[in-house]
C-alpha positions in Angstrom: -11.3 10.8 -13.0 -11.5 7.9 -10.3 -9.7 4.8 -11.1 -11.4 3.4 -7.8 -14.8 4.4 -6.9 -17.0 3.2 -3.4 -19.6 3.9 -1.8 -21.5 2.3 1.0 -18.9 -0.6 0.7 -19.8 -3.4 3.1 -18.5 -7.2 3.5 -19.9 -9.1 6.3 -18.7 -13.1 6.9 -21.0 -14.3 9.2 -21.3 -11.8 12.3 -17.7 -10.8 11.6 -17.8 -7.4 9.7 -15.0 -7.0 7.8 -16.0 -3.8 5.6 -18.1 -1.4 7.5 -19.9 0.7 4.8 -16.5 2.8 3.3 -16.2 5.2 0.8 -13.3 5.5 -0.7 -11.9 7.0 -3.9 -8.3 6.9 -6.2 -7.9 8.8 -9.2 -5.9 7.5 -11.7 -2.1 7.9 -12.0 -2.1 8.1 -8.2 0.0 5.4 -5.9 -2.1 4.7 -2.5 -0.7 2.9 0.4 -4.0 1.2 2.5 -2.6 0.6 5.9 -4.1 -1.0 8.6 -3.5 -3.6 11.6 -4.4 -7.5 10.9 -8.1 -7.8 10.4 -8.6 -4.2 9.4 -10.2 -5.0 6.2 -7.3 -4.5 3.7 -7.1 -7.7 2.0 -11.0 -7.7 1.6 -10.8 -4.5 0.1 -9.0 -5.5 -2.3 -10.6 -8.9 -2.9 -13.8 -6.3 -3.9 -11.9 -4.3 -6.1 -10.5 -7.3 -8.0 -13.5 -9.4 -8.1 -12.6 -11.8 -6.3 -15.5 -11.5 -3.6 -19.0 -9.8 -3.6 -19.8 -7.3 -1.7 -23.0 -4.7 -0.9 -22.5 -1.1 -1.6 -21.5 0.6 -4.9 -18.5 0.3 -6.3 -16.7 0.7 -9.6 -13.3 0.0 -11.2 -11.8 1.7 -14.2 -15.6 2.1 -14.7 -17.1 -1.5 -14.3 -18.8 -3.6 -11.8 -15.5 -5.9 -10.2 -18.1 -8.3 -9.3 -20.2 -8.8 -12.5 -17.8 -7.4 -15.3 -14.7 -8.9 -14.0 -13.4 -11.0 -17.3 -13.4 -7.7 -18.7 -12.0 -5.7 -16.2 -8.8 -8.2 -15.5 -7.6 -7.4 -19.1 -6.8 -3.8 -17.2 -5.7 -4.7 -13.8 -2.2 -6.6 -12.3 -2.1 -8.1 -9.0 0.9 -9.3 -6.7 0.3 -11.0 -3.4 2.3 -12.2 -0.4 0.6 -15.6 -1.0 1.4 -15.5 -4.8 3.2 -18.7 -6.1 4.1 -20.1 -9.5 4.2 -23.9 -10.1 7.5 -25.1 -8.3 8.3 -27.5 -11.3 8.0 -24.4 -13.8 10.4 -22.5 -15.8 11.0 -19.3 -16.1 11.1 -19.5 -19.6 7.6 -21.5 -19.5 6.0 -18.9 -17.1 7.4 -16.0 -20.2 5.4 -18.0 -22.7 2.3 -18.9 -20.2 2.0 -15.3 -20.0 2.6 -14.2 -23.7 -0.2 -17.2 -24.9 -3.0 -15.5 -22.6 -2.9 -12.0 -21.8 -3.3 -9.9 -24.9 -1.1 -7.2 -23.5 1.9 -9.0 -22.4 5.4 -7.3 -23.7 7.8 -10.3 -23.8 10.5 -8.4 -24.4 9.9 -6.2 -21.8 9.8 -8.5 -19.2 13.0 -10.2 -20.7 14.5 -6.5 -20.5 13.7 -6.6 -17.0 14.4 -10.1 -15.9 18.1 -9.1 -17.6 18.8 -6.9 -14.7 19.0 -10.0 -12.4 20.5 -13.2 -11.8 17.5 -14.9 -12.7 18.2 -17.8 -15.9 15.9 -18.8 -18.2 16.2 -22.2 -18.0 15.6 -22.3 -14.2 12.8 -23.4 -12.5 10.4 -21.8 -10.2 11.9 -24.4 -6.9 15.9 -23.4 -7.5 14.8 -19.8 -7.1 14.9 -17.3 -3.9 12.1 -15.8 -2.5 13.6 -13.0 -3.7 14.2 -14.0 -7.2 10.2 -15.3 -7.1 8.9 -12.1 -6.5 11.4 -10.2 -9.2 9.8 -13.1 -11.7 6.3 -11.7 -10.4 7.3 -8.1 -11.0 8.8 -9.0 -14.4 5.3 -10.8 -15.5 3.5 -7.3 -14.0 5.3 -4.5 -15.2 5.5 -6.3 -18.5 1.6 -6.2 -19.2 0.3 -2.4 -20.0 -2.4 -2.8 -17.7 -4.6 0.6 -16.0 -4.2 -0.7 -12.1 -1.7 -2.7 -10.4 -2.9 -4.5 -6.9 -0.2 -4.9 -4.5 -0.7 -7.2 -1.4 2.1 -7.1 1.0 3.9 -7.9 -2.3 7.8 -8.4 0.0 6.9 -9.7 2.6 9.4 -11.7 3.9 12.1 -10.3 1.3 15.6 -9.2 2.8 16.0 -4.8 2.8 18.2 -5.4 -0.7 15.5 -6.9 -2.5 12.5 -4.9 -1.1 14.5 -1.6 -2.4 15.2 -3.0 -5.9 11.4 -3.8 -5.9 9.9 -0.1 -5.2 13.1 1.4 -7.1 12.1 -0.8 -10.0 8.1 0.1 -9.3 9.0 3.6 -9.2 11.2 4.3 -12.1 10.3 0.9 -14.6 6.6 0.8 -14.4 5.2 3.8 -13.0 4.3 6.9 -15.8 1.7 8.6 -13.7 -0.7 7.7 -15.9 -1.1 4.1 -14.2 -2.8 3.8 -10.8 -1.4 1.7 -7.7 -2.8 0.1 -4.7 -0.6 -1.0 -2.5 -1.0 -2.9 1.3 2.2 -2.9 3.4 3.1 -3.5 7.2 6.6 -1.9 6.0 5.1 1.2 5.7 8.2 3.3 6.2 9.6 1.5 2.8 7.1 3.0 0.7 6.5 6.8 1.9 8.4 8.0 -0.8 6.5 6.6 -3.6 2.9 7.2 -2.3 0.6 10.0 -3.5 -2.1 9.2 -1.2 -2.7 7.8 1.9 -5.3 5.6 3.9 -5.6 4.0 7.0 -8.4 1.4 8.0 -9.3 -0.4 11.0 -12.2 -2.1 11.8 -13.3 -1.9 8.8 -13.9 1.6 8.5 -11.6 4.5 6.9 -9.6 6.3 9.7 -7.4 8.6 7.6 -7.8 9.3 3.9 -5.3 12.0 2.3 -2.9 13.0 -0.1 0.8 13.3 1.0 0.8 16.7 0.4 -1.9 17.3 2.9 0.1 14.9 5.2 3.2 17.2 5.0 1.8 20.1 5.4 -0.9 19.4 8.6 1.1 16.6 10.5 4.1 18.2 12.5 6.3 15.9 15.6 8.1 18.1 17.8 11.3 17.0 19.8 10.3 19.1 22.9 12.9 20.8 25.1 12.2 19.7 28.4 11.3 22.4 29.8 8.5 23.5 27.1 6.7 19.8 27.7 3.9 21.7 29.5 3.4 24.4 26.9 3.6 21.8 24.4 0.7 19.5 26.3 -1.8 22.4 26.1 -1.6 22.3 22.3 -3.3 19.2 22.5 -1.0 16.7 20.8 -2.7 13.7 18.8 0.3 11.4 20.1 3.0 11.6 22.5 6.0 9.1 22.9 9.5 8.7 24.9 12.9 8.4 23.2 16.1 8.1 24.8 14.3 10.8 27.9 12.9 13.5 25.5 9.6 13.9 24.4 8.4 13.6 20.9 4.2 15.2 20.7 3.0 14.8 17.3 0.4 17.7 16.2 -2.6 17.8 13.9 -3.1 21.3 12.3 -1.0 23.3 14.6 0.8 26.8 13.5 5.1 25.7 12.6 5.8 28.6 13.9 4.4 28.4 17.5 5.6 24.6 17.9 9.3 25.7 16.8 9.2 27.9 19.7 8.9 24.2 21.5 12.4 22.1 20.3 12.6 20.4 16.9 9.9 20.6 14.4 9.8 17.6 11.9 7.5 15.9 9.3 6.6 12.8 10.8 7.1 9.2 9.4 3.8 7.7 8.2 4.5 4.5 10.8 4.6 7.4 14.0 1.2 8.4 12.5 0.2 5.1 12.0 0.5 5.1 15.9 -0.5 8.1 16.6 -4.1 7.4 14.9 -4.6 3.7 15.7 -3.9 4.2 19.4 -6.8 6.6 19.5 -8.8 4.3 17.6 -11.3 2.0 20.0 -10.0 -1.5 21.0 -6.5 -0.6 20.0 -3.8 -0.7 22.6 -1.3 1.9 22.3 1.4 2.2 20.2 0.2 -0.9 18.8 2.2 -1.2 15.3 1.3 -4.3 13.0 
């Protein structure tokens, strides 16, 4: 059953459109990254999905209207953003208790369970944390309400590797139960391959990929050719061909293991070279451009 459900889904500000008529669908218990350059679209995506905008087009979340059943549907859905902030002058023992007096499904003791496994003290406030220790206080707050859908935003961005680890590690193995869906937008894309189930690349506005990892395992191949095979490997029509350190990586859409092992190294490509590989085909993108 689709958590997410679009069709048609279109946001235009002014002349600028930012949402070109998608369709796009998530089942539930599935984790989806949405990638895309600046401007793609992601962020107004999922300013649809959470209500925050409107929007022409049909879509539905956890079977409601976003738009006009969105008091409803928020007693459901989580959300973390890079531009997230709590009240500098707060506590983190007053943000526990803002928390447990309005959202029905708030477990306190999880998120003190949680907030356990860190250095972060009750009594401090919101201004003597990290950025780091912010967005664990975030994730606490989340993964402490039983919610159906959990919205994340470029949710560590400007975190250190350490932290951004502990944040998917604690995603992965604290939160998710495959029964819970997850949208997720990230420019570290290579960070969060190993939790997706599906994936989906937009620019422009428009859906240039859509597919479950296993379909991305199995029909994506990159091929470290042996120089002298470049030719043979050309006339297999690579989607994407790069340079490192003189050899010759051709990535392949759909092309037979066995005839491209003939070629040099055959490998499962990282979802950024595919990133690349896609969006430098895609009109009015330079190539190799990576954002």
């Amino acid at each position: 059953m689709p958590c997410i459900e679009a069709r048609g889904l279109r946001k235009a500000y002014g002349a600028t459109v930012a949402l070109d008529g998608i369709d796009l669908s998530v089942e539930e218990g599935h984790i989806l990254g949405l990638i895309g350059p600046n401007g793609a679209g992601k962020t107004t995506a999922l300013n649809a999905i959470l209500g925050l905008a409107p929007y022409q087009g049909e879509l539905k979340v956890l079977g409601r209207d976003p738009w006009t059943e969105r008091d409803q549907l928020m007693r459901d859905v989580c959300f973390i953003a890079d531009v997230a902030v709590l009240p500098r002058w707060l506590r983190v023992s007053q943000a526990l208790d803002c928390v447990a007096g309005v959202h029905p499904r708030f477990d306190r003791a999880k998120a003190e369970a949680f907030l356990a496994k860190t250095a972060i003290k009750r009594a401090s406030k919101v201004r003597e944390l990290s950025k780091g220790m912010v967005t664990q206080l975030h994730l606490a707050l989340v993964m402490a309400i039983d919610a159906r859908l959990l919205v994340l935003d470029e949710p560590t961005l400007g975190l250190d590797i350490l932290y951004r680890k502990q944040f998917y590690d604690s995603l992965l193995n604290d939160y998710y139960d495959r029964s819970r869906t997850i949208v997720v937008t990230t420019h570290q894309v290579e960070e969060v391959q190993h939790i997706l189930t599906d994936l989906m690349f937009i620019n422009h506005g428009r859906i240039v990929l859509d597919c479950s990892m296993e379909e991305f395992e199995s029909r994506y191949l990159e091929v470290m050719v042996n120089p002298e095979h470049v030719p043979a490997a050309r006339a297999l029509k690579p989607m994407h061909e790069r340079q490192v350190f003189g050899r010759s990586i051709l990535l392949f859409d759909r092309v037979d293991r066995r005839e491209l092992a003939a070629l040099g190294e055959v490998r499962t490509p990282n979802i950024a070279d595919l990133f690349v590989a896609v969006m430098g085909n895609q009109p009015g993108m330079p190539q190799g451009a990576v954002t």
